[in-house]
C-alpha positions in Angstrom: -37.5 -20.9 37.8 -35.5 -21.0 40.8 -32.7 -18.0 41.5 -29.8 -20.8 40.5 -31.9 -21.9 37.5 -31.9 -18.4 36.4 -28.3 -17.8 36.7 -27.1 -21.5 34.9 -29.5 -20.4 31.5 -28.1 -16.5 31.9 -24.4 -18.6 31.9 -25.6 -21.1 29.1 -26.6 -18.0 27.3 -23.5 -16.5 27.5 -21.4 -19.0 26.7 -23.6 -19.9 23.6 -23.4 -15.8 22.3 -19.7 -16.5 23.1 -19.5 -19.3 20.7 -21.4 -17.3 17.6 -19.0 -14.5 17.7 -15.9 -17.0 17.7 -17.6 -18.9 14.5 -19.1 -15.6 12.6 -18.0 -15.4 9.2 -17.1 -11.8 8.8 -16.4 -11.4 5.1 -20.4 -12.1 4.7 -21.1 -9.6 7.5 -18.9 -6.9 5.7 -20.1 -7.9 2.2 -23.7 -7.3 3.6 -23.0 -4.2 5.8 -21.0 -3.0 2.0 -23.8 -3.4 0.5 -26.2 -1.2 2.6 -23.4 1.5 2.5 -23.7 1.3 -1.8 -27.1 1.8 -1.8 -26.9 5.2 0.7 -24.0 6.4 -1.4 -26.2 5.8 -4.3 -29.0 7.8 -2.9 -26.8 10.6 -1.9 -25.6 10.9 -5.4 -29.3 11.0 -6.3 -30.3 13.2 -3.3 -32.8 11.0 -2.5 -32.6 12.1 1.4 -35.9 10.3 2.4 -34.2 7.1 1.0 -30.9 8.0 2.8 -32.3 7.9 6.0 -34.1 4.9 5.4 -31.3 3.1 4.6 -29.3 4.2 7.6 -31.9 3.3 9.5 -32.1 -0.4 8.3 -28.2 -0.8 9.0 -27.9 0.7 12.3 -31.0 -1.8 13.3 -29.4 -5.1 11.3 -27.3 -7.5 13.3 -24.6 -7.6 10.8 -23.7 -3.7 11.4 -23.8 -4.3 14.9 -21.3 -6.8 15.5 -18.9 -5.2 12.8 -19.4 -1.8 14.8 -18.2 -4.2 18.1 -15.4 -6.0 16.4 -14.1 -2.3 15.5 -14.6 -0.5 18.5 -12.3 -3.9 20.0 -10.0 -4.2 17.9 -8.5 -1.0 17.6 -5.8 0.9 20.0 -7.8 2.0 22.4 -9.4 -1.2 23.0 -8.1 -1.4 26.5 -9.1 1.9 27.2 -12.4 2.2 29.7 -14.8 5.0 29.8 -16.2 6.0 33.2 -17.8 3.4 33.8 -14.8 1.3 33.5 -15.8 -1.4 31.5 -14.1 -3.2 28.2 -14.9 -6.0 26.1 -12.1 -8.1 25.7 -13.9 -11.7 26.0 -15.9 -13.4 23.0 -18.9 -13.4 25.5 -18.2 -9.5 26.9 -18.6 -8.7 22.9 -21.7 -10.9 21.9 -23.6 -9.2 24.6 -22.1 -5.6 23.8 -23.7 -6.6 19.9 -27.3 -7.6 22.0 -27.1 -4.2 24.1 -26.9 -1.9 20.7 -30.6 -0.7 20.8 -31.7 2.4 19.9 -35.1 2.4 22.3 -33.5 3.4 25.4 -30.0 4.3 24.6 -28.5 6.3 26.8 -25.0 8.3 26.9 -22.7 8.1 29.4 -20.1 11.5 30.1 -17.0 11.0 28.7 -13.8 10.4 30.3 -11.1 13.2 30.0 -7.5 13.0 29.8 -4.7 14.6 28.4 -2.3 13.7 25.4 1.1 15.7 25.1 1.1 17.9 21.5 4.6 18.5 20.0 4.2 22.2 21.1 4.6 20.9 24.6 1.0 21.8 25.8 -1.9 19.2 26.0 -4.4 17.8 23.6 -7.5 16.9 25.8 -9.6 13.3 24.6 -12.6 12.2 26.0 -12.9 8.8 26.0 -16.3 7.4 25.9 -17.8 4.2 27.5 -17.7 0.6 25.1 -21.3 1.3 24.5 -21.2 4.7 23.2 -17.9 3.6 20.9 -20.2 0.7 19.4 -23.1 2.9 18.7 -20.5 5.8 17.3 -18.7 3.2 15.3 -22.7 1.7 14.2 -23.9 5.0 13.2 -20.3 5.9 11.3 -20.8 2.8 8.9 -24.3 4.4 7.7 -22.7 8.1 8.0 -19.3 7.6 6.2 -21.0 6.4 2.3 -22.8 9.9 2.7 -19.8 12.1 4.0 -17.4 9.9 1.0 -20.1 11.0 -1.4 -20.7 14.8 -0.7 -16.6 15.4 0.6 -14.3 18.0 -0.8 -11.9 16.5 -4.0 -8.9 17.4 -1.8 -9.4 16.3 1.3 -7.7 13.9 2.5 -7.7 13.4 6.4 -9.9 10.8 8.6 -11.2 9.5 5.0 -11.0 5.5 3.7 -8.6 4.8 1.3 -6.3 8.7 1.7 -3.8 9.1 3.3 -1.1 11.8 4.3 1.2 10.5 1.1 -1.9 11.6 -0.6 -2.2 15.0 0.3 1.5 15.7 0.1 1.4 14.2 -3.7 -1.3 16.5 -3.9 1.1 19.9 -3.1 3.8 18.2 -5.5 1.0 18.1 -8.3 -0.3 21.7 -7.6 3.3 23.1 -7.3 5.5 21.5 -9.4 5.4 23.2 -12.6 6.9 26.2 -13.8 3.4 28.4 -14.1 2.6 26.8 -10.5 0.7 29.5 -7.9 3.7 30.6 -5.9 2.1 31.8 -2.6 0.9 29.7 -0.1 -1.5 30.0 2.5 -1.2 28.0 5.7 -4.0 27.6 8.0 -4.7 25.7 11.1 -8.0 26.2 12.7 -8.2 27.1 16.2 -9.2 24.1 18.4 -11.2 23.0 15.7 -12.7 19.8 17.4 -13.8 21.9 20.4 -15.2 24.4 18.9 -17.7 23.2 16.2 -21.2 24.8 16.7 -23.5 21.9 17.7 -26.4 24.0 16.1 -24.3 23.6 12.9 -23.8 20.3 13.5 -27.4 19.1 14.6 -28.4 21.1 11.5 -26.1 19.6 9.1 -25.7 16.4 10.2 -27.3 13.5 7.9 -28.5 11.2 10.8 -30.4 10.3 13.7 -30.4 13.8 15.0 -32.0 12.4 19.2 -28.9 10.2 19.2 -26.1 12.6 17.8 -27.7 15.6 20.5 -27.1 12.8 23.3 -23.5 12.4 22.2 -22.8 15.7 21.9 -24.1 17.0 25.1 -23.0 14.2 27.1 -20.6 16.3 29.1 -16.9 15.1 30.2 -15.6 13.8 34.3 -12.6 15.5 34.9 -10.7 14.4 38.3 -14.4 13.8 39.5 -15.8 16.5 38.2 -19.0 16.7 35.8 -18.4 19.3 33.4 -21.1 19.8 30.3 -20.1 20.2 26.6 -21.7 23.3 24.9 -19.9 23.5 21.7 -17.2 20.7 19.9 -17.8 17.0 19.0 -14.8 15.4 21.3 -11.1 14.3 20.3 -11.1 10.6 21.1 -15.1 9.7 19.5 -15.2 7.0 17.1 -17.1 9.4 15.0 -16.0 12.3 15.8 -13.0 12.9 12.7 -16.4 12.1 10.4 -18.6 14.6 11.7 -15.3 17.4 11.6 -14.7 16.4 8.3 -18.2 16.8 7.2 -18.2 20.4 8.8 -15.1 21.6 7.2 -16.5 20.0 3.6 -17.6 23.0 1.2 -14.4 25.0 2.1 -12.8 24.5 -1.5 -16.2 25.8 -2.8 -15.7 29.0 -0.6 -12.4 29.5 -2.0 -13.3 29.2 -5.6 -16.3 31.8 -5.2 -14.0 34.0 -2.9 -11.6 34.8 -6.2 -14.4 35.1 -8.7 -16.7 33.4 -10.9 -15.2 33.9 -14.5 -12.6 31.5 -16.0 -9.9 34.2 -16.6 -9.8 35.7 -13.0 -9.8 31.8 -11.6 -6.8 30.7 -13.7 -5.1 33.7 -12.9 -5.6 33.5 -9.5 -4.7 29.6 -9.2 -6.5 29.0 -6.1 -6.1 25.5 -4.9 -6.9 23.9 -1.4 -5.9 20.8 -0.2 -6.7 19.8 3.6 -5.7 16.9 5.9 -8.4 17.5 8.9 -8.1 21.0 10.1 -5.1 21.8 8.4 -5.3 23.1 5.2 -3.1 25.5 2.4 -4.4 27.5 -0.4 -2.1 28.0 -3.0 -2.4 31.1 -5.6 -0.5 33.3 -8.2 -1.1 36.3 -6.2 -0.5 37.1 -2.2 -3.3 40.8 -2.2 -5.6 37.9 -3.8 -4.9 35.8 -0.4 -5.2 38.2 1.7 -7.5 40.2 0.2 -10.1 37.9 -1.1 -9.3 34.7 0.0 -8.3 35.1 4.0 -11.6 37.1 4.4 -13.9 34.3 3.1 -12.7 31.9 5.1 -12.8 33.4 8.0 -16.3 34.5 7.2 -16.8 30.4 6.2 -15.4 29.4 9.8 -17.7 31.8 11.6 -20.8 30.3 10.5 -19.4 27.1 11.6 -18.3 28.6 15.4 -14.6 28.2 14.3 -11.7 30.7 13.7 -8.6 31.0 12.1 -5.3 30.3 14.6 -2.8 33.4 13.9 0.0 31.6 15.9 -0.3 28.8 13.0 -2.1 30.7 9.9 0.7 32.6 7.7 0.9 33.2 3.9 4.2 32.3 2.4 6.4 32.4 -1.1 7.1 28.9 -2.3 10.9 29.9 -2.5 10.9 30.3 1.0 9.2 26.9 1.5 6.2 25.5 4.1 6.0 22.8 6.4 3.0 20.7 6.3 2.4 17.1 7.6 5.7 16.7 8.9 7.3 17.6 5.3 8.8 20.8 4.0 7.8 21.8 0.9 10.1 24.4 -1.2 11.6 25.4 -4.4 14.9 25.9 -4.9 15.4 27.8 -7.8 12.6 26.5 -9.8 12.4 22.9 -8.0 10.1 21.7 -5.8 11.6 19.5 -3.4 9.9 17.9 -0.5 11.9 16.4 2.1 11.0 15.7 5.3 11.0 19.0 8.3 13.1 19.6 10.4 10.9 19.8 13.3 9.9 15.8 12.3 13.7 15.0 12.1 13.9 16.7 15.7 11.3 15.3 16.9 12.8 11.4 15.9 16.0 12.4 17.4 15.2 13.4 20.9 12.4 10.7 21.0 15.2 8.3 20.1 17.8 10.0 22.4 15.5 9.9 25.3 14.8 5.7 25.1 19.1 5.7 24.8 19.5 7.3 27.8 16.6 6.2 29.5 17.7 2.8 29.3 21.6 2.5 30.2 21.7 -1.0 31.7 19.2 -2.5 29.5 20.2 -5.2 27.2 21.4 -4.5 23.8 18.5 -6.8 21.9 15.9 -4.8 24.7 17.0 -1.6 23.0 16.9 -2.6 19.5 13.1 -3.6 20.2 12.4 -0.6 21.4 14.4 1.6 18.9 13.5 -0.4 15.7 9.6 0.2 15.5 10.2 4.1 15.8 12.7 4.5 13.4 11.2 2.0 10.8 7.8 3.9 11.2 9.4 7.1 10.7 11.3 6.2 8.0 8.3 4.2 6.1 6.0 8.2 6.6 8.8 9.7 4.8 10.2 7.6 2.1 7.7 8.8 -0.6 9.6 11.7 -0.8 13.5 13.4 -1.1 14.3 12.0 2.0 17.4 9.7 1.3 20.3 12.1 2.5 18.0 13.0 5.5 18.1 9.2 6.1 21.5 8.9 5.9 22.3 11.7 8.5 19.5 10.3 10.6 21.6 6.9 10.8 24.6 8.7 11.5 23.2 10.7 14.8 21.5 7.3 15.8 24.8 5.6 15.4 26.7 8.2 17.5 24.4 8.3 20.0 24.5 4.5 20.5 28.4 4.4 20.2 28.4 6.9 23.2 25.8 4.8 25.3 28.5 1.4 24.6 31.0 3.6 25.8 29.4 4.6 29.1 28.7 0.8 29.6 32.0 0.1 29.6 34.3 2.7 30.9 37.3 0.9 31.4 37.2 -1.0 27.6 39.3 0.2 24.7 36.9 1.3 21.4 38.4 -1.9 19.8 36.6 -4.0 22.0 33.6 -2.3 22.3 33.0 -2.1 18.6 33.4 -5.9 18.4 30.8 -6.6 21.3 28.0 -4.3 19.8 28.6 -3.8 16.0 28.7 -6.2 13.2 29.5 -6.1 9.3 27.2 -6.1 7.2 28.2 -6.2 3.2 29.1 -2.5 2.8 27.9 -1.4 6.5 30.7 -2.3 9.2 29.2 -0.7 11.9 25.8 -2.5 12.3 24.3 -2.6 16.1 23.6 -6.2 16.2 23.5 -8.6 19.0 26.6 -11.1 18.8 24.2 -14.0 17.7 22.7 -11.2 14.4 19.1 -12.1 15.8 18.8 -8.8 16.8 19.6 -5.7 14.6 18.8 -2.3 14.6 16.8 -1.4 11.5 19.1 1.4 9.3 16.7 4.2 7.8 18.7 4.0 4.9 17.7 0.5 3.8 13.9 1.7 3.6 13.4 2.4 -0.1 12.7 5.8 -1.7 9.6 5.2 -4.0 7.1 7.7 -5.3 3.6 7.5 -4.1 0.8 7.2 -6.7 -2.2 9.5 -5.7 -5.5 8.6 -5.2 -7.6 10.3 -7.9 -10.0 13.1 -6.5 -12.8 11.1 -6.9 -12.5 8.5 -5.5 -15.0 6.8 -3.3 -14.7 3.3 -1.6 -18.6 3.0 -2.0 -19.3 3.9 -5.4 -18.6 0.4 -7.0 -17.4 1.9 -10.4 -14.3 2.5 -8.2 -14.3 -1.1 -7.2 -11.9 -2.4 -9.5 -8.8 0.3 -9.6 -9.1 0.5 -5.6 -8.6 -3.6 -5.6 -5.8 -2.8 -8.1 -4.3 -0.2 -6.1 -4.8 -2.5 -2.7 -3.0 -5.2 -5.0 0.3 -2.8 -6.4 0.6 -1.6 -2.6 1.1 -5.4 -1.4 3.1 -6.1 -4.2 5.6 -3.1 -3.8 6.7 -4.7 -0.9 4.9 -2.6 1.7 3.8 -5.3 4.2 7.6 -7.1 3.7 9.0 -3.8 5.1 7.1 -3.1 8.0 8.5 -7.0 9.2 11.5 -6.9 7.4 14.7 -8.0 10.4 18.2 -6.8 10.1 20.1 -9.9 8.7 23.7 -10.8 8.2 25.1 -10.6 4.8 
């Protein structure tokens, strides 16, 4: 075949591959990768380890978990974002032959890209980004590693996980806390750079997978401003299956807690211990604060070391309910008997100057241009917090937001009286007459106010997506969640009365 003849089949081959991932019908590819994932949840439950790895090994090698690992890895937010070799796959055909290059024989690892996201603390959280190859093969191997980390997780942990959310965990400190008897100390601990500092003996040792391919990823090393630097210890912020593998290191911590305060079922209940952890943040609740400090503080430290993590003392403190905690962007305190959670003031802080900064950043910009930009943030803050007291916090949110608009109107227009400026950028609505609306009411910013308060109904401890007794009350719960109007809120537009 001629050099030209070569090229037209590679193009016809290309364009055909192209064609098959446009026409794939991918509720039978996730029905049959779903059903790969049951049967190594069911062999977990069963310890059947030989079985285990068998299974992961037929759905890492099966087409169907291949191109659901693709559509993932470009689909998501960082599907734009290259690796260092610069490539993404954002055509039909770039993704067809992504699917054909997910072999095992051969696979190598590329270093990871490194860049730096901006913490609320002001310093840097570094991500290494790795190439579209190495996402796909993470995102292949996390469909046959996620039914056994689901199976063998903690009850109360709630980060990174299918189905759990944040609203989860925090339902989970209103159930633990609530009552009368409740513990009343609180233990608040953050592990120290937790995701860069996981022991990769631990990890290769503890890991139920391919242990050749997770040693590639996790000595693949990181470019830094040219640089090639190697990775000795941590599993990298930015990894498709990188929250999996944390989680699955921090699992057993409740465990270590309970054995820390005793065995018998006196010292337990009086000692209330209680974890619950979103990631690497995690509180222990108990009756007693010599019994956190004492017994529990010691074994968890002595359960981090084994794991090549630490405890962070700037972030780890033990606290009286009455004097109340933050955790997950919500404060968490009685007064005088009641547990309220509303949302922290370091959150609200953090919405106003983010807010304040667009305002002022954008002085000449159109009034519908700033709306656009405004509404997502304060809708998506609003829609975290409204599970729980958050409704006078909304309120005085709407207020600041309002002033700080009615002073950037203002600077527009130095030389107009307040009369006229109200009536160029506010509108009535029913009971609200100062509504920032464009003239035509297409455009209008969205009030956190008008996002409901409603209680959040806690996933049961239990709970796993691949156990199929679960099957019908997670369908059920999927179902209530649409109904309750979820989806209509997060496009629901400002409209005239």
């Amino acid at each position: 075949m001629t050099a030209i003849g070569a090229k037209a089949a590679n193009a016809g081959a290309s364009s055909h591959g192209g064609q098959i991932w446009d026409q794939t019908d991918w509720s039978q590819i996730e029905a049959t990768v779903k059903r790969l994932q049951v049967r190594i949840a069911k062999a977990t439950r069963e310890c059947r380890w030989g079985k285990v790895k068998a299974l992961q090994r037929l759905l890492t090698r099966s087409h169907s978990g291949k191109m659901l690992a693709v559509k993932r890895v470009t689909e998501n937010r960082g599907k734009k974002t290259p690796g260092v070799d610069g490539e993404i796959w954002t055509t039909p055909v770039a993704r067809w032959k992504g699917v054909m290059s997910l072999r095992h024989h051969g696979y190598r690892t590329m270093p990871l890209r490194r860049v730096y996201i901006p913490k609320s603390n002001g310093k840097k959280r570094p991500l290494g980004i790795p190439r579209m190859l190495c996402r796909a093969m993470q995102a292949l191997w996390k469909l046959a590693l996620e039914p056994v980390t689901e199976t063998l997780a903690d009850p109360n942990s709630y980060g990174f996980r299918p189905k759990r959310s944040t609203a989860d965990a925090i339902e989970q400190c209103f159930i633990t806390l609530a009552r009368r008897k409740s513990a009343t100390w609180v233990l608040e601990g953050d592990i120290k750079s937790c995701f860069d500092e996981i022991s990769h003996d631990y990890i290769l040792e503890h890991m139920p997978m391919d242990k050749a391919i997770l040693r590639k990823w996790l000595q693949a090393g990181y470019v830094e401003e040219g640089t090639l630097f190697e990775t000795r210890a941590g599993t990298p912020q930015g990894g498709v299956i990188s929250p999996t593998i944390a989680n699955r290191v921090l699992d057993g911590l409740e465990a270590a807690v309970d054995a820390s305060v005793g065995s018998s079922k006196s010292t337990y209940r009086k000692a209330k211990p209680h974890v619950i952890r979103y990631a690497d943040d995690f509180i222990v609740t108990s009756a007693s604060k010599e019994v956190l400090e004492h017994k529990v503080l010691p074994a968890i430290r002595k359960y981090l070391a084994v794991r090549g993590l630490e405890l962070s003392d700037e972030k780890s403190r033990i606290t009286n309910i009455a004097d109340g905690f933050d955790f997950l962007g919500q404060n968490v305190r009685k007064y005088n008997g009641k547990l309220l959670i509303t949302p922290s003031k370091h959150s609200v802080k953090a919405l106003l100057d983010k807010v304040r900064r667009i305002i002022k950043g954008n002085a000449a910009i159109a009034q519908e241009g700033l709306i656009q930009m405004l509404n997502p943030i304060i809708r998506g803050w609003a829609m975290y917090h409204r599970h729980v007291v958050a409704k006078a916090t909304f309120s005085s949110i709407d207020f600041y937001i309002w002033r700080m608009l009615w002073r950037w109107a203002c600077r527009r227009h130095p030389n107009k009286g307040a009369r006229w400026i109200r009536r160029r950028y506010f509108r009535v609505n029913g009971s609200q007459s100062w509504d920032f609306s464009t003239e035509d009411a297409k455009y209008g910013l969205v009030r956190a106010a008008a996002v409901p308060i409603k209680r959040h109904a806690k996933i049961p401890a239990l709970a796993n997506p691949f156990d199929p007794t679960w099957d019908d009350y997670l369908a059920r719960r999927q179902d209530a969640k649409h109904t309750a109007g979820e989806p209509g809120v997060t496009t629901w537009r400002w409209r005239m009365a």
